[in-house]
N, C-alpha and C positions, 0 to 999 in steps of 0.2 A: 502708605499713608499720604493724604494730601496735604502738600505746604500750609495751606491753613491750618491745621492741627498744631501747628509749631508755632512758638515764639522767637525764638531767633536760630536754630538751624535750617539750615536752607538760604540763612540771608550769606551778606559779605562784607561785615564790618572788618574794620583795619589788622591787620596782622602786631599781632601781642608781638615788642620789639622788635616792629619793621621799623619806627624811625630812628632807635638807638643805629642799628645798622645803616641805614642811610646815611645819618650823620658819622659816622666812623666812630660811633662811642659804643660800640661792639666790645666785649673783653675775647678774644682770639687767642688761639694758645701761645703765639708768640708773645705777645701782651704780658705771660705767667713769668714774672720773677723771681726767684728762690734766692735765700738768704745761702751767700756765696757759692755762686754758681756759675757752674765754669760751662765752656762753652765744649761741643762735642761735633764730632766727623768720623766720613765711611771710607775707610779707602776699597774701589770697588776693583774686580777684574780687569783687563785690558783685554783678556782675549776668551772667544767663545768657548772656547772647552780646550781645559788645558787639564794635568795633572801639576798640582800644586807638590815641588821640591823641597821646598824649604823656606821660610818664611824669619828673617833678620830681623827683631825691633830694638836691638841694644841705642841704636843711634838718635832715634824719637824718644827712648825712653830717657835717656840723658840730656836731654834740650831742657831749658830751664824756663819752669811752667808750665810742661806736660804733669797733667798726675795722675793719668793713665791709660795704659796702651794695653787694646785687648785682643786675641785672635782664638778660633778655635777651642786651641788647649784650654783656654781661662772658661770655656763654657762647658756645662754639661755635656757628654754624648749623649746627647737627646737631640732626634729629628723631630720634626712636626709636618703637617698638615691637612687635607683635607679628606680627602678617598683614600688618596697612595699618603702614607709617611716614608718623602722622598726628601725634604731640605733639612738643613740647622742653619742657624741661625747666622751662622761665619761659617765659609765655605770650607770643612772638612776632606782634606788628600785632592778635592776636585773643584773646578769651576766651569759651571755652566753657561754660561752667558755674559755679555759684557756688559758689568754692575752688578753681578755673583756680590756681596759683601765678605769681601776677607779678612779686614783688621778694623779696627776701630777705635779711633784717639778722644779726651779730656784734654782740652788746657783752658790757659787763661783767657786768651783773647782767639777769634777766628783764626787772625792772619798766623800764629803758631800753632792751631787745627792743621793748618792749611802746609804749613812747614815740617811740623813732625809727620804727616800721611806721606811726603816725598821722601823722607827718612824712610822708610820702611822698605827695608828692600826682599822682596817676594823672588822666588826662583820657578819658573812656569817651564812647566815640558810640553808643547803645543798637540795639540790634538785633533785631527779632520772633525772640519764643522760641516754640521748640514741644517740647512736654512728652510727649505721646503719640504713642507711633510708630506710628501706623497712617494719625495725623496727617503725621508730618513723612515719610511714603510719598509722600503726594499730591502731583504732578507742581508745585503752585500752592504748597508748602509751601517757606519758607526755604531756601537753602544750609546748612547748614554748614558742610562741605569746601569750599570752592570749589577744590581743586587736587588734590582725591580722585575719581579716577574709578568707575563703578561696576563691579560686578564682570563679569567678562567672558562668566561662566557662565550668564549671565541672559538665562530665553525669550525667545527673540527675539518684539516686539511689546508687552513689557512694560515701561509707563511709567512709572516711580518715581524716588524720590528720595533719598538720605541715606542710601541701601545700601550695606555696607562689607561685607556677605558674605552668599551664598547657596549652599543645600545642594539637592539636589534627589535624593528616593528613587524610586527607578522598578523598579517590579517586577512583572511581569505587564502586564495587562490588566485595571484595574481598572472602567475605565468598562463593558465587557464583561461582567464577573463582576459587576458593582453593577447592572445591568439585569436579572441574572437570580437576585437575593437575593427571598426574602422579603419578609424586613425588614430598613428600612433605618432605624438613627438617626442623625440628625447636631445637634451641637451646637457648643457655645463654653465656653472655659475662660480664666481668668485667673489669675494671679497676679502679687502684687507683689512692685517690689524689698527685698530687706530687709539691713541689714547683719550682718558675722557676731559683733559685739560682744564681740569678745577683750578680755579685763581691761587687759590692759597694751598701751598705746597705741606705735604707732612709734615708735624713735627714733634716732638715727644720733649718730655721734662723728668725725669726721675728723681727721687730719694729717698734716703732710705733712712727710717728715723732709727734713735739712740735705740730703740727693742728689737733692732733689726726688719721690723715692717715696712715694705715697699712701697711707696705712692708713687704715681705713676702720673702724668697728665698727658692727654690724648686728644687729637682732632679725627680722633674714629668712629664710624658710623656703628661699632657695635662694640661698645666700653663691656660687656661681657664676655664674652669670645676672645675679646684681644687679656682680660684679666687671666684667663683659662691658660690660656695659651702663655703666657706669660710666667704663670705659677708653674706649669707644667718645663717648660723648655730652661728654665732656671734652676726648679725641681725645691722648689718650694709650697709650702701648703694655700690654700687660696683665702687663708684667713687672715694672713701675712704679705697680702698685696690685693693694695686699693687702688681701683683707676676713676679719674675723675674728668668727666666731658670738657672741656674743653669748645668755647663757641665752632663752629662749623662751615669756613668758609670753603664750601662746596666739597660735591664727592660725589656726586652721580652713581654709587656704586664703587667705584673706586678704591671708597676708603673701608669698603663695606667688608664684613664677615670676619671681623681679626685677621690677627697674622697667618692664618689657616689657608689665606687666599691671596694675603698682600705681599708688602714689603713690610718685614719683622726689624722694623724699629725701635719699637718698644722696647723687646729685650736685651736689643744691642742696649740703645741707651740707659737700660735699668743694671747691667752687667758693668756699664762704664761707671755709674754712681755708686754700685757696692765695691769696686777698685778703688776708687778715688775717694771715698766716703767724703764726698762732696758732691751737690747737688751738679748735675748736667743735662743741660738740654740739647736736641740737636735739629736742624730746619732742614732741610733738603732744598738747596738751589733747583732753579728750574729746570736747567739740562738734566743734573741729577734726578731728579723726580720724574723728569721722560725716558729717560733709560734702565729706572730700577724698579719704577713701581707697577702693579696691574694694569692691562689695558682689557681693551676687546679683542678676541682672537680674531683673525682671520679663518675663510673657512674653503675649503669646496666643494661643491656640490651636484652632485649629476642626480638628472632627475631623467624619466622617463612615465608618460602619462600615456594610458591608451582610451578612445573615446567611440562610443556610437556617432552617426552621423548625425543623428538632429541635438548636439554634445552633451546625451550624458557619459558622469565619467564612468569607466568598470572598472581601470586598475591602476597602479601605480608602482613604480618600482625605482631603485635611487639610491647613494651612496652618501655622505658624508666624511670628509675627514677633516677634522676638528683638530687647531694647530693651537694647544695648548701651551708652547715656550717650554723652558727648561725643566719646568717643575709642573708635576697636574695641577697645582691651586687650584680652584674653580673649574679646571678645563674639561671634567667628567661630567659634572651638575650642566654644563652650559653647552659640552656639546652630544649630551644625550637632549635636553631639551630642544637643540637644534635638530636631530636627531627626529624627533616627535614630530615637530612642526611643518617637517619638511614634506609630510603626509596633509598640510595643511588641515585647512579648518570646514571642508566643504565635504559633502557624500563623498566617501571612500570605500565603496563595501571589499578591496581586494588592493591589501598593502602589502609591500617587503621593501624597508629602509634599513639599512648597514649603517651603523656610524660608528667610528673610529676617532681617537682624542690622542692625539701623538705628540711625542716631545719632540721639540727643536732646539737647536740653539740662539732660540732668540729669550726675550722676558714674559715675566708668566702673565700667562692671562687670568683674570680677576670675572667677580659678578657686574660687569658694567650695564648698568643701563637694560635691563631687559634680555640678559645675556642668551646667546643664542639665538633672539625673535628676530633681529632687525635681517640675519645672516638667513635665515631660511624664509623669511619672506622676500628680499630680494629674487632667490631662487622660486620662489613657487609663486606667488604675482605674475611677474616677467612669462613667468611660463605658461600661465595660464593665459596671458594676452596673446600668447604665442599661439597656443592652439585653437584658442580665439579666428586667430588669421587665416590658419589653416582651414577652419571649417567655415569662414566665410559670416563669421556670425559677431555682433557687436558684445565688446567683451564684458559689458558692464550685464546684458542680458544671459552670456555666458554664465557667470558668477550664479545670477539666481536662479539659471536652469539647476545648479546643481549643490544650490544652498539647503542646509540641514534643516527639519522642522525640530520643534517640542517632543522633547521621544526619543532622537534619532543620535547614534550615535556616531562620533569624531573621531577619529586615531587619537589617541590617548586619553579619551572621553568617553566612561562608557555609556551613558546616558544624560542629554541637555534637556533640561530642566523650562528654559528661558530661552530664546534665538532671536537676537535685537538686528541678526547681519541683516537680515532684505531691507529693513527700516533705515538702519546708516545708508545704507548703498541708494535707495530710492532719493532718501534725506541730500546723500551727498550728488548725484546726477543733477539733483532739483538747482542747488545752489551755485553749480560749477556750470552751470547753463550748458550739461549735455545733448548733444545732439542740437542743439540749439543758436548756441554762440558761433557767431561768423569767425574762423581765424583767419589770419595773414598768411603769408608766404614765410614758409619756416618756422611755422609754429603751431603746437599740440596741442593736446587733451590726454589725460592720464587719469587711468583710477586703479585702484588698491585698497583691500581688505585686510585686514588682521586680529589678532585674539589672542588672549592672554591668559594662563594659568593662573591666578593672583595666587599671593600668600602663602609659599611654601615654607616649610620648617615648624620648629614648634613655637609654643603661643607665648605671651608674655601678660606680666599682672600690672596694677594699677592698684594706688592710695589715695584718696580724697580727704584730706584731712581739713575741716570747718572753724576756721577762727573765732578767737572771740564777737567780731561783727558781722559774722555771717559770711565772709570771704570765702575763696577756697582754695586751698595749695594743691596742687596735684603732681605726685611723684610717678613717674611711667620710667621705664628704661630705656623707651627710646631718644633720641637725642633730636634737639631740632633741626635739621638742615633745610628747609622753606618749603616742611612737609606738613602731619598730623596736628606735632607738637606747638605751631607756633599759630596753625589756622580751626584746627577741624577737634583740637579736646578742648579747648576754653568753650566751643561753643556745645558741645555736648555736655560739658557738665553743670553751663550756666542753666541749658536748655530742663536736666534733670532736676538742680535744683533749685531753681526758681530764681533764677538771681542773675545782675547782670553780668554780660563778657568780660568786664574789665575789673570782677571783683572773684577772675581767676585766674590765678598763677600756675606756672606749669615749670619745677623746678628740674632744672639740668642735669645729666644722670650725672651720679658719685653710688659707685658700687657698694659703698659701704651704707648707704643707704634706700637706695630706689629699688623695688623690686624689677627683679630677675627678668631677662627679654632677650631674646636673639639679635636686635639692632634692627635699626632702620636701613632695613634690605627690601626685595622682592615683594612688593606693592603689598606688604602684608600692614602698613600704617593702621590706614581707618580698620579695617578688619580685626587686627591684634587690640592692639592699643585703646583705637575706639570702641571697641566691644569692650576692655577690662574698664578702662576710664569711668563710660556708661553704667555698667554692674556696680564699682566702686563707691558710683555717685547717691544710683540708687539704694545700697547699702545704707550711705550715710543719711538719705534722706529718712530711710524706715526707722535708724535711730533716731533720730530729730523729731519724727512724728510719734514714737511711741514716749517720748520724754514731755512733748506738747501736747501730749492726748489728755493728761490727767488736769493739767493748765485750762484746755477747753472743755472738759469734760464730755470728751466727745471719742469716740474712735477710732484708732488711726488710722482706718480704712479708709474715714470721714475729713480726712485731711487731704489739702495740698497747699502749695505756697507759690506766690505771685509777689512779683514785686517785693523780695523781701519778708514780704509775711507771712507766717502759718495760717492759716484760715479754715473754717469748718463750710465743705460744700454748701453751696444754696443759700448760707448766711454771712457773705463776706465780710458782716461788723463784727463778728464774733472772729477776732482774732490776737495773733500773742507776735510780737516781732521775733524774726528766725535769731536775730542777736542777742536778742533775751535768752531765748531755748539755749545758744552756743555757747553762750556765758555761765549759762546754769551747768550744761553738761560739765563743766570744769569740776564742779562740788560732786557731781554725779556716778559719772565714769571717767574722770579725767578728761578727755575731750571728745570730740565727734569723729574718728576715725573710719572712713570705709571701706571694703579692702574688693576689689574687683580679679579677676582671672577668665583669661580667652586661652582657651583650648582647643590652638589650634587643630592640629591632628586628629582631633574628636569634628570639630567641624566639618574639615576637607571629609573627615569618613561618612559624614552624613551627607553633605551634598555631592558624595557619590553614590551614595545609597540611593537619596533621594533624586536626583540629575542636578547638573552641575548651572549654575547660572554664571557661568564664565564672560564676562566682558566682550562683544566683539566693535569694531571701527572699519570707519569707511572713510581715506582719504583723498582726494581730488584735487589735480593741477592743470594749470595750463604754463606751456613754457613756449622760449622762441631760440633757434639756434643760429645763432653766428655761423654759417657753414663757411665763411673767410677763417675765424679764427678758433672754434669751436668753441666758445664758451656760449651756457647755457643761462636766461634768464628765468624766475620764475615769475609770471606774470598775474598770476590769480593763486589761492591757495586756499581750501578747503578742510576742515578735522570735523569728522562727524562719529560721537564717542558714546555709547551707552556704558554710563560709569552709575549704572542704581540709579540711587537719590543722591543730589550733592549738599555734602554734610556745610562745607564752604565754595558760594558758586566759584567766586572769582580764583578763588588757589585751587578747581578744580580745573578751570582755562588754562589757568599760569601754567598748572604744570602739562599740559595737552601743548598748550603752545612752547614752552622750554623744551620736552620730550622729543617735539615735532622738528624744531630748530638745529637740536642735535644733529639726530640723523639728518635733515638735512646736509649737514657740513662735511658726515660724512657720505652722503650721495655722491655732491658735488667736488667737494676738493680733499679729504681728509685720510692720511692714511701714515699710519708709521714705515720709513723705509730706513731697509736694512742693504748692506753690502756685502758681498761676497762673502766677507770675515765674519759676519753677526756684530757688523758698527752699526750703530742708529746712527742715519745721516743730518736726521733734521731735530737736536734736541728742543733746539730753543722755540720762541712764538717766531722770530725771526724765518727760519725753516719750515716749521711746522703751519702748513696749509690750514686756517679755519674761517670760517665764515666770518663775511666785514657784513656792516649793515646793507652795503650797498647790494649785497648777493642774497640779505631775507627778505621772503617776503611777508606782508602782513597776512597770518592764519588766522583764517575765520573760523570760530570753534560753535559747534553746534552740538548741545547734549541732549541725548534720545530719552524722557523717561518712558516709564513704566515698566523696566525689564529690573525687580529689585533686586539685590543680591545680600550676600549673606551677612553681611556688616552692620553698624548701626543704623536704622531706620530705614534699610534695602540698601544701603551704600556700596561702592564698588573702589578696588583700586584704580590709581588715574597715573601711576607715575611713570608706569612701562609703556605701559598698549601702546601710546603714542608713536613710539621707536619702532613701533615694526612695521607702518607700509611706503615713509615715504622715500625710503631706495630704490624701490620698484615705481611705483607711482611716477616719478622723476624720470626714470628709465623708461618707463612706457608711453608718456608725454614726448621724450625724445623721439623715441620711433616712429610716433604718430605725426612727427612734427616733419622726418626723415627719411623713414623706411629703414630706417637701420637697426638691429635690434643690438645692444651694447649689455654682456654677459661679464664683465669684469669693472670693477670698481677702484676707480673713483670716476665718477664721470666728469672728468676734471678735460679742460680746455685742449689739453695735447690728446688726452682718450679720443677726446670724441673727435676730434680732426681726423685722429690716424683712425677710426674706425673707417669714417666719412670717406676717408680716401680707400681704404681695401675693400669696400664696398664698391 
């Protein structure tokens, strides 16, 4: 559809409670005060993997103001989580990592949190940690699980260890087509773990009213899953525990997928309010929050491409082992998807990629950010500029010698529908003035593609419910965190029923009222939500117009409404105001309710039936290298995104440009480090390396239409793709700028010297 067709999507009016937020009149879960309510704390592990002896709480529990100390025993034997049910909730006989949860205090004030957690005297029996999982592979390496089997899908004759998931791509004959390449490069890739360092730290509120019913308060990205999850691990019905959103200061994922994938706070804190029967809330300080909750895994990657001489490719072959931390959370979903990707997104007619998801003794890895994309496009970028070199040929032409058409299928893709990449890539050469722009001494040009799966899991619903003046409340389940809910469903459902932006509300999930949704995960926003929202709207307009048809005497066919009013086609005077109709429907049917549902599952099967219109991005830098000190500048910066049609321009940029910013940070400086033991060295902001403004640069966003996709009005997601090209990008700028090619990450000021110098 062409933007003219629309009234107001497509445009970028202000964000529905951006300037409560700006001004800090935000209500944030720490904000949430409950009528007597005590404050709560974790006491967590000290050491990577120990066997848990004995656990003392007589001495906290007698402090006066404690009302109560929870461990273990006090909970269900119920595990949880996502592929493997491998944790509980308080670390049971074992502790994995350091900030494992073992006990968990009520009292009155912090600084006695803080007093009775040093009471508690725990008896640990130390146990060999292993930190690198290629290490904790090796057949001679530790248990970890010992009541975890390995996965069932694994070649037969292969002997490892501490595997909790493996993916395996097979496609062609690749051993066959790699005897008959040209050239053939094969390397290795790294990256580390890094966390997603959202401002505002977890924190949960619980209690439990006089019927025994749970409420629960949550700054989680998926208030259903964590209620699931919740009901389940405490082993109560889910009729009997209400979660209610909680504003959303940031999560990138993070906070996403419930406790399936995170840190199980929740239950901690709702076990400490049914001891205490008194309400308690609990925050997680910043160190704490760095060392206990989900990050992005680290990964390694070996790849091997083989190519004709004028480069196309014929084959590909490669490994993966995906460093999931102590528990799989997330680490199967994220590093089979790295897994997939690593086959990239260009002609492959002859794949075989291994990927392996292993425990370590470090913290689990969570859904952050595009989980898995940003780690295999380092590796397959990079690599691709690599044999770029080899064959003498410029890499940006490389790319399109062997980009997919309409038709054609992609490892994990069995047929594309849409193909926007030669458009970014042309798009993004144009603007980054390739082959064109003069540089200096010591300094590049980089470019980098990537593509994104959107929208996995199942779908979620939507209520439009129409006030007496025409307004409209709309209930969704996902939560706002400066996504769908706060830019892109006002404007679809103002857009459906005729009315303006600001006469709709988009109320905050409360499980006991919003329908049903997976969370605000996996770039499934506009697609889930905007699809149910949209259906919901129009729902309620078809009521509205069949209640106003007898008003106009006209049929509802013959209706629409503008500005407020019902009106009969072709005779604009002939009309009934929609607040009249909304007022009547009171006497009629009680009110204008309309009820929308996106199915996702049914979807994704269709736009595999039919070919996939999956998102593809082309980004472009230019940097300059310090070769005194190695730090790297970026001096131009490029995002060229086919995202559909954009339902809100500006919050389609914002998050291309925030997405982009990330990884940035982590290109250049970011990475969680651990010690020999499984300590986190760097909790704080103090430690922890992130990007100052002085190191962003301004990204220029440029969106490609006409490639729609399956969303409302061809829209696409925009909140991952971003994440996956500019670790390579950055990297391959370096090179260009060097000659050195830099296969480990962070490309932080000491990398890039010591590369600089073993070169």
């Amino acid at each position: 559809m062409a933007k003219a067709e629309f009234t107001v999507v497509g445009s970028s009016p202000a964000r529905i409670g951006g300037v409560e937020r700006v001004v800090g009149k935000g209500v944030y879960g720490i904000d949430v005060m409950l009528k007597d309510q005590l404050h709560g704390g974790i006491l967590r592990s000290q050491y990577a993997h120990a066997k848990i002896v004995s656990i003392d709480i007589s001495e906290a529990k007698a402090l006066l103001g404690v009302h109560a100390v929870v461990t273990a025993a006090d909970a269900p034997d119920v595990r949880y989580g996502r592929s493997y049910i491998d944790r509980y909730i308080l670390a049971r006989h074992k502790v994995r990592f350091m900030g494992d949860p073992v006990a968990a205090v009520a009292a009155e004030t912090p600084a006695l949190v803080k007093q009775a957690l040093k009471k508690i005297k725990v008896v640990y029996e130390p146990l060999p940690v292993v930190i690198d999982p290629e290490d904790a592979m090796r057949p001679e390496a530790p248990t970890l699980h010992e009541d975890m089997p390995l996965p069932k899908n694994l070649p037969d004759g292969v002997k490892v260890k501490n595997v909790c998931g493996f993916t395996a791509v097979h496609v062609g004959d690749p051993e066959k087509a790699m005897a008959e390449a040209d050239v053939i490069v094969e390397e290795a890739y790294e990256t580390k773990m890094i966390h997603p360092q959202y401002l505002e730290p977890r924190m949960t509120a619980a209690q439990v009213e006089p019927n025994g019913r749970l409420t629960v308060w949550a700054n989680a990205q998926a208030p259903f899953p964590v209620r699931q999850e919740v009901a389940k691990t405490l082993g109560m019905p889910l009729n009997k525990v209400r979660v209610i959103s909680a504003e959303l200061g940031g999560g990138f994922g993070g906070k996403g997928s419930g406790i399936t994938s995170g840190a199980a706070v929740e239950p901690i804190c709702a076990l400490l309010a049914m001891k205490a029967k008194r309400a308690v809330m609990i925050v997680l300080d910043k160190a704490e929050e760095t060392i206990s909750t989900t990050i992005r895994a680290g990964a390694k990657m070996y790849i091997k491409t083989g190519v004709k001489k004028d480069g196309t490719i014929v084959a590909r072959t490669g490994k993966v082992i995906y460093d999931a931390g102590a528990y799989s959370g997330f680490g199967t979903q994220a590093g089979g998807r790295c897994t997939n990707m690593l086959g990239g997104w260009y002609l492959m007619p002859n794949c075989h990629i291994d990927g392996y998801v292993v425990y370590t003794n470090k913290q689990v890895c969570g859904p952050v950010r595009g989980p898995g994309g940003p780690q295999a496009a380092f590796a397959v970028e990079s690599h691709m500029d690599s044999i770029a070199t080899k064959l003498g040929m410029d890499p940006a032409e490389f790319r399109m010698k062997n980009m997919p058409k309409p038709g054609d299928k992609i490892v994990g893709v069995p047929k594309l529908r849409d193909v926007s990449l030669g458009e970014t890539i042309r798009i993004a050469k144009e603007k980054i003035g390739w082959g064109k722009v003069k540089l200096e001494k010591n300094q590049g040009i980089g470019i980098a593609t990537g593509s994104w799966i959107e929208s996995a899991g199942p779908g979620g619903g939507a209520v439009v419910k129409i006030n007496e003046d025409g307004s409209a409340t709309v209930h969704i389940g996902k939560i706002d965190m400066g996504t769908i809910p706060g830019f892109g469903i006002p404007l679809i459902v103002a857009e459906e029923l005729g009315i303006p932006v600001s006469d709709v509300t988009v109320v905050n999930v409360d499980t006991d009222a919003s329908p049903w949704d997976a969370g605000t995960v996996g770039s499934r926003g506009i697609l889930v939500s905007g699809t149910a929202a949209r259906l919901a709207a129009i729902d309620a307009r078809g009521q509205i117009f069949k209640m106003a048809a007898s008003l106009l005497e006209a049929s509802p066919d013959d209706l629409e409404i503008k500005d407020k009013q019902i009106r009969v086609k072709g005779t604009p005077a002939k009309s009934v105001a929609l607040a009249t109709v909304a007022t009547n429907a009171h006497n009629i049917i009680g009110e204008v309710i309309g009820r929308g549902y996106c199915d996702n599952l049914a979807l994704m099967a269709e736009e595999k039936a039919h070919g996939s219109s999956q998102p593809f991005t082309t980004h472009a830098c230019i940097v300059e290298v310090d070769t005194d000190t190695g730090n790297v500048k970026i001096l131009k910066y490029v995002a060229v995104h086919d995202i559909g049609f954009p339902i809100h321009r500006a919050a389609v940029e914002g998050q291309i440009e925030g997405a982009a910013a990330m990884s940035i940070g982590q290109a250049l400086c970011e990475q969680v480090v651990f010690d020999k033991n499984g300590r986190t060295m760097n909790p704080s902001f103090v430690d922890y390396l992130m990007p100052t403004i002085n190191m962003m640069p301004r990204i220029e966003t440029t969106l490609v239409p006409g490639y729609p996709g399956a969303g409302p009005y061809g829209a696409k997601g925009a909140g991952e793709i971003a994440c996956v090209p500019p670790l390579a990008c950055i990297a391959n700028a370096i090179y260009n700028a060097t000659g050195v090619r830099i296969r480990k990450l962070p490309l932080s000021p000491e990398n890039v010297l010591r590369s600089l110098k073993e070169a």
